[in-house]
Each structure stands twice: as structure tokens, then as C-alpha cells.
C-alpha positions, -999 to +999 in steps of 0.1 A: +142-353-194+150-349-157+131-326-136+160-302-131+167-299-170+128-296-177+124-266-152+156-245-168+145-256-204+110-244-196+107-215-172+083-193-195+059-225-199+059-224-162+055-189-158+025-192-181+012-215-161+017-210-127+001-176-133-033-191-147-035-215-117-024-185-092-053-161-104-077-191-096-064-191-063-059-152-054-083-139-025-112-118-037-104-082-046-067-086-043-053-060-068-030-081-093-013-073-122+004-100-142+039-084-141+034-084-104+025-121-103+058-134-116+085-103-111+103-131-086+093-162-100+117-166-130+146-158-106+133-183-078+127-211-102+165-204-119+177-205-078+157-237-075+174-252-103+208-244-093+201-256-059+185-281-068+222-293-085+248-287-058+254-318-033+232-325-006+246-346+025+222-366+046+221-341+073+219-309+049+186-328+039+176-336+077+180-300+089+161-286+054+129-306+064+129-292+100+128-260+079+165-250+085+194-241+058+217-271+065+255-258+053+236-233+030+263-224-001+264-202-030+231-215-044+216-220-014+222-181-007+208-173-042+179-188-036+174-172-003+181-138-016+158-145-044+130-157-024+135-124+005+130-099-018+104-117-033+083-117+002+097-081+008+080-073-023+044-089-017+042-062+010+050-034-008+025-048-034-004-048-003-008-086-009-018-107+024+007-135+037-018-161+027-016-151-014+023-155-007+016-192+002-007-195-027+019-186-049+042-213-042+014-239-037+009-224-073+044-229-082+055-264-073+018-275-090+024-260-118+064-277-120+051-312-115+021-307-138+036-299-169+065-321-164+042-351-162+024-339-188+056-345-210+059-380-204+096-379-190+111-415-190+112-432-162+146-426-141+154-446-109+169-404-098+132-390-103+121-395-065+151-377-057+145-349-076+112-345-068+121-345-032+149-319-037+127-298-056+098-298-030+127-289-005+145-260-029+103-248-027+101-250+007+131-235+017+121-206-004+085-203+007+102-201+044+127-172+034+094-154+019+076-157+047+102-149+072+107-117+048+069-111+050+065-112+083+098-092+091+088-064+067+054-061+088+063-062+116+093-031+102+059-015+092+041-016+122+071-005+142+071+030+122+033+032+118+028+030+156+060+054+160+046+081+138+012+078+156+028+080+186+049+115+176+014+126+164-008+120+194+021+141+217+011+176+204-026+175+206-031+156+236-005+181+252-021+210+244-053+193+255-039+185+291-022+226+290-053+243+280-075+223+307-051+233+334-050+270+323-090+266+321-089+254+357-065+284+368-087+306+354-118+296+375-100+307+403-081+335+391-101+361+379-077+379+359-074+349+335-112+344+338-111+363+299-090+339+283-111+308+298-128+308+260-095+303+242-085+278+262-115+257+258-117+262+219-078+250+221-092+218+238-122+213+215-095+219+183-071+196+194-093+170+207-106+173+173-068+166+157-066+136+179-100+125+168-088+126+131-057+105+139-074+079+158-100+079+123-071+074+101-056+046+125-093+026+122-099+034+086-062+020+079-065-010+105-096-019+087-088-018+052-051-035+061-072-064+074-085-068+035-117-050+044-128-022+022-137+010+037-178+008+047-198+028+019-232+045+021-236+054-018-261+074-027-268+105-054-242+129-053-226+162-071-192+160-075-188+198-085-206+206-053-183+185-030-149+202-050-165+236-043-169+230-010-138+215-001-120+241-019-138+270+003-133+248+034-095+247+021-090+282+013-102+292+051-080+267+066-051+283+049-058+321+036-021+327+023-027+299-006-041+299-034-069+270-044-083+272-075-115+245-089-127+242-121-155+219-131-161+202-159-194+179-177-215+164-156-207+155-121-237+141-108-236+105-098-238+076-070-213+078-040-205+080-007-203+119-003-183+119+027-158+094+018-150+112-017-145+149+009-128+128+029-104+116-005-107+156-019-098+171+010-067+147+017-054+155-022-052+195-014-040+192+019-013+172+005-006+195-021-005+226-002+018+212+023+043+197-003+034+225-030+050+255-037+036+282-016+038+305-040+019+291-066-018+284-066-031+246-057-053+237-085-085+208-083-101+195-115-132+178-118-137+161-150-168+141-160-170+153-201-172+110-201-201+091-200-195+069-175-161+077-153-157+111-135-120+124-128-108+141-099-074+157-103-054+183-077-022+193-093+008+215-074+040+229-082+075+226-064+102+204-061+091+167-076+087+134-057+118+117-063+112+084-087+121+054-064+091+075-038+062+074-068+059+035-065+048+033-032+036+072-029+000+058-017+014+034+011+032+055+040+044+018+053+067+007+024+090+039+017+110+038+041+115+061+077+136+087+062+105+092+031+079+089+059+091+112+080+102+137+045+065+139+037+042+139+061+025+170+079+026+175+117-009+162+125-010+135+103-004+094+104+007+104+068-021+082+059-037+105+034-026+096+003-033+058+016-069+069+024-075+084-009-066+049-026-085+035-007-116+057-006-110+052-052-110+013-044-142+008-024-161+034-052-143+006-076-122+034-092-084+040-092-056+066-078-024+075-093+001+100-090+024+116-112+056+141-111+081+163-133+094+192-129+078+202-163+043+195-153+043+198-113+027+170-093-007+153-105-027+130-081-055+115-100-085+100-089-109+080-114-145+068-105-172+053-123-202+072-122-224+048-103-210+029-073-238+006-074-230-007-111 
């Protein structure tokens, strides 16, 4: 059996595995799920065959291995728009460019491998299609990573736009309240409204301080480095409680209701898990119904996973938005822009993933019109474990 009629006769086989020698190769704490490791594949492999069968002059195959298209074609195209939304995808998914590569290293190993393995009779056409298989591979891993990178770099763009909207207000009232403060050193008459001013300054100093937090927190845990922990005994209920009240102050025309539940004692980093609470109601305030209450949940009836839930009514996050709800970079400028609150990166829902991943737990989020908006947070009781 040729190469070409082994791969379309055998793409499951492959699939199978491919993904057993991809999970050897996957970085360390790279969150994978098995429907996520081959979502493309089938489609890149069927692309590979296809192009693998068109006609191929001598200078289509001289421009391919100096990483260019050659006269491209129908197949060619497939393949490339195969292979795009495949790399398009890996960034959506949080994966790092380097597990991309891995994948196809995974890929063209995992071909060869199990066609050996057959015992295909020799054919003088075999080096041949070896070579225009490694070239189909090669020309997809290039479209991937072309995607990749362009994606990023799409990200960035927005991210650094959104910061930059962000840092306007506070560091413009910061710059208007110092200049009142310094009119008002020489102008008695404003000399009783030098304390406002300076509290404005503190306040929004403050703000920028929380951006620039995010942007760190975000930089570092982009890089594939979990957010720094300092675990140590810890009451849930307490934390809740006190976020709610810190809640409540910072907006007195909602209502924030907590109810607690078991026991919420365990091991974790107290301020990262306010920092995670008090993103979750501030999101659900601001995208909540205003008149209906804002209600947190701590759960820990189980013996070893707690459950933080903040639930709010209103209008429902649209379904194509609930995928990506936890990474502000992948849904797009429009849905960025939608649901973020002035002051904010619209890195809080990020940061709460995050802040569940380092504790080894989990964030999700759910939404219907029937039951409101859920965002759940699941930890296991003892960080250390």
C-alpha cells in the first residue's frame, strides 16, 4: 500500500496514535483535552492526502522547500485553510507556539511509524512520497505558525489598546487633581477642597495601580508561569463575607447576597482567592441586572473540593462568547470592548482562571435566560496535596 492510500485508509489509527505520542511530548501543565488535541488533525491529514496527489513540477517542489506555496491550487488552498485555523485555534486554546511544533513533529512520526509497521511492499514511488508527504507537513506546519503568530500578535495589538484606553482616565484625573492641589496652595479660597483633590489622586493612582497588577499577573501567567502562591490555612466563608461587605460598600444601590455552606476551612493563598471572589461579583454587578440581587455561594458540603459560585441575572452571554469567556484576547474587539468595565484590562475573568489553576482547581461559566449567569470556581481543599 502506498503511503498516500495508507494515510486516507487509516486516519483514526493515526489519530490514535499521534495523540499518545503528542501527550508524551506536551509541556508541563499545558491544559489538554483529547478533543482538543486532534479537532484539526483529521482535516489536515485528509488536505495532506489530497495534496499529496495533485502534480508537482520541479520548481513547485523548489519553492515548497524554501518554505514557499509554489503555484498553490485547490488542494494546496485546502490544506492551507486547514492548517490556519488550526494555528488560530492553538491560541484560543492558550497553547504555546512550541506545543504547535510538537504536534506536527507528532504527526509526520506517527504517519511514517505505523506505515512501516505494516510492511508496505517495496515501490520504486515510496521516496517520492515520503518526500511529498514531509513537504504537505511542512507546508502546513508553516501556515500554523504563520497563523499563530498573526493571531498573537492580533492579541497583543487589542490587549495593549485596551490598556492604553484604561490608563487615560486615571492618570488624567491624577495630573487634574495635582494641579487643582497646587492652585489651591496659593489660593486660599480653594485651600478647603485641597483634601478632595488629594484623595482623587490617592484613588486613582490606586486604579492605575490595579491595571498595571493585572497587566503583570497576565504577562506572567501568558509566559506559562503560574501565578506565585503563598498557601496557607484559610476560611473560605470568611473571605466571601468579606468581600461581599467590601462589595456592598463599593456599590450601595445593589444588592449582594452570601450564603455559606459545610465546611470552608482549608489551605490557600487568601489573597489570591479575594483577588478571584472579588473579580466574580464585580463582574456580575456590572453585567447583572441592576435590579436584581448578585448572589455568592460557598459550597464545601464535600470532603475534599470547596465551590465558589456568584450567579446574576440579565441579558445572557451570547453562545459563540462562553468558549472563550475567560480569555479577553480571543473574542474578538467588538466582545472585548461589549464586556469590559471602564477601569479594567477586562482581565478579570482571566485572573479568576488563573487564580483556580495555580490552587489546581477549575473555572467555568454558564448562561440561560432560565437560570441567569453562573461562574463557578472549584478548589480542592488543600493546595499543598
Amino acid at each position: 500500500m502506498r503511503l498516500t492510500e495508507f494515510i486516507a485508509a487509516n486516519v483514526e489509527p493515526v489519530l490514535v496514535e499521534w495523540e499518545k505520542f503528542a501527550r508524551g511530548v506536551w509541556p508541563e501543565g499545558t491544559p489538554v483535552e483529547p478533543e482538543e488535541l486532534r479537532d484539526s488533525a483529521a482535516e489536515i491529514l485528509r488536505a495532506v492526502v489530497a495534496e499529496m496527489g495533485t502534480a508537482q513540477s520541479l520548481h513547485e517542489q523548489q519553492e515548497k522547500s524554501a518554505g514557499r506555496r509554489g503555484a498553490g491550487g485547490t488542494e494546496s488552498d485546502r490544506l492551507d485553510d486547514a492548517s490556519t485555523v488550526h494555528g488560530a485555534d492553538r491560541v484560543g486554546s492558550g497553547m504555546p507556539l512550541e506545543s504547535v511544533v510538537a504536534e506536527y513533529r507528532a504527526l509526520r512520526a506517527s504517519v511514517l511509524r505505523l506505515w512501516r509497521a505494516g510492511r508496505p511492499d517495496p515501490d520504486p514511488r515510496d521516496l517520492d512520497d515520503v518526500t511529498r508527504f514531509n513537504e504537505a507537513v511542512d507546508q502546513s506546519l508553516a501556515r500554523a505558525v504563520d497563523s499563530f503568530g498573526r493571531r498573537v500578535d492580533e492579541s497583543r495589538r487589542l490587549f495593549l489598546a485596551v490598556l492604553g484606553h484604561d490608563l487615560r482616565n486615571p492618570l488624567a484625573a491624577i495630573t487634574l487633581s495635582a494641579k487643582l492641589a497646587r492652585v489651591s496652595l496659593t489660593d486660599p479660597s480653594k485651600r478647603d477642597q485641597l483634601p478632595e483633590w488629594l484623595t482623587q489622586i490617592v484613588d486613582s493612582a490606586k486604579a492605575a495601580g490595579v491595571l498595571l497588577k493585572d497587566l503583570i499577573d497576565f504577562t506572567g501567567s501568558s509566559m506559562g508561569v503560574r501565578l506565585p502562591l503563598a498557601p496557607g490555612p484559610a476560611s473560605l466563608g470568611t473571605l466571601c463575607e468579606e468581600v461581599c461587605r467590601e462589595t456592598h460598600a463599593a456599590f450601595p444601590d445593589r444588592q449582594v447576597r452570601c450564603t455559606c455552606a459545610g465546611g470552608l476551612d482549608g489551605v490557600w493563598d487568601a489573597h489570591r482567592l479575594r483577588q478571584a471572589i472579588s473579580n466574580l461579583l464585580s463582574n456580575a454587578i456590572q453585567h447583572g441586572a441592576a435590579d436584581e440581587p448578585v448572589e455568592l455561594r460557598a459550597d464545601g458540603t464535600d470532603a475534599d473540593t470547596v465551590v465558589v459560585s456568584v450567579r446574576n441575572a440579565g441579558t445572557p452571554i451570547p453562545a459563540d462568547v462562553l468558549p472563550n469567556i475567560f480569555d479577553p484576547l480571543v473574542r474578538g474587539p467588538t466582545r472585548v470592548e461589549h464586556r469590559r468595565r471602564p477601569g479594567s484590562i477586562g482581565l478579570g475573568l482571566y485572573i479568576v482562571r488563573e487564580v483556580a489553576a495555580a490552587h489546581g482547581g477549575t473555572a467555568s461559566l454558564a448562561s440561560t435566560r432560565e437560570t441567569g449567569t453562573i461562574a463557578t470556581v472549584r478548589l480542592p481543599r488543600d493546595v499543598r496535596k
